[in-house]
C-alpha positions in Angstrom: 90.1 97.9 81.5 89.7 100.0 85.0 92.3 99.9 87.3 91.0 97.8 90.3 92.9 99.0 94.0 92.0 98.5 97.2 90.3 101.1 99.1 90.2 98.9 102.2 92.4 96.1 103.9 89.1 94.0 104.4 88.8 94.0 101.0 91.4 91.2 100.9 89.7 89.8 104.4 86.6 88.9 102.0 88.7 88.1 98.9 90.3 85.3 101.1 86.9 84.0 102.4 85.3 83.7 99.0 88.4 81.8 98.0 88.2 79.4 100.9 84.3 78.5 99.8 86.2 76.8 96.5 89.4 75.2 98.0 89.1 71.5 97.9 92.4 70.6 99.4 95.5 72.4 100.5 98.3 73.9 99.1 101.7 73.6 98.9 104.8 74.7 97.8 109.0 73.7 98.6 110.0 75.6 101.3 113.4 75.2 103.8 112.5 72.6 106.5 110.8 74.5 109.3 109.7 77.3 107.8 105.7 76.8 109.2 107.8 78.2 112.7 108.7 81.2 111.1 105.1 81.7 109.2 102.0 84.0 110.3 98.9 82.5 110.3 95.3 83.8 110.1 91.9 82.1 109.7 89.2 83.3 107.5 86.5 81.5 108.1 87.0 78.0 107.2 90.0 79.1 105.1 93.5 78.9 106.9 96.1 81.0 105.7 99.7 80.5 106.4 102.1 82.8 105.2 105.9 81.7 105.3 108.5 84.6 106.1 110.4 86.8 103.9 113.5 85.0 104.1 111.6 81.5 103.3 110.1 82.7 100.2 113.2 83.9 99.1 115.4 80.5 99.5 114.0 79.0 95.9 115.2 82.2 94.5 118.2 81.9 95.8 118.5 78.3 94.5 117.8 79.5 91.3 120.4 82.4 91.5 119.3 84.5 87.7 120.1 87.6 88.2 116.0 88.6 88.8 116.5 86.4 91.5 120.1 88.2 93.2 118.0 91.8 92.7 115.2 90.6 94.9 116.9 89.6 97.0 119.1 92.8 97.1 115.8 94.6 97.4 114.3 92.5 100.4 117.6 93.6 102.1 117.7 97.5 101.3 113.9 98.0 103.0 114.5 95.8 105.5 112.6 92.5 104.8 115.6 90.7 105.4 119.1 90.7 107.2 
């Protein structure tokens, strides 16, 4: 099978509007309790796309606490994702 990159950030631009032509309904995941004020948001066409911060999407990880989990974690902190 080819390897498929992307040549072009608008390549994801469009990706996310032909997705939004077959969502129905939203959706969600458990995140901490405010985390939507830490999020970035953009709109592609009808499609909104919220995406919660590094240190939100970590916080089921950390729950979890495997050892994939702790390394991630270690990681988001070594480039800088995270304090």
């Amino acid at each position: 099978m080819p390897r498929r990159e992307l040549k072009d950030p608008r390549q994801v631009a469009d990706w996310l509007a032909e997705l939004s032509r077959q969502l129905n309904q939203p959706v969600l995941r458990e995140l901490p309790s405010n985390w939507e004020a830490r999020a970035s948001s953009m709109s592609y066409g009808p499609l909104n796309v919220t995406v919660p911060s590094p240190i939100d999407l970590l916080a089921p990880k950390l729950r979890r606490n495997e050892p994939r989990d702790r390394a991630h974690n270690a990681w988001a902190k070594r480039i800088g994702l995270i304090d």
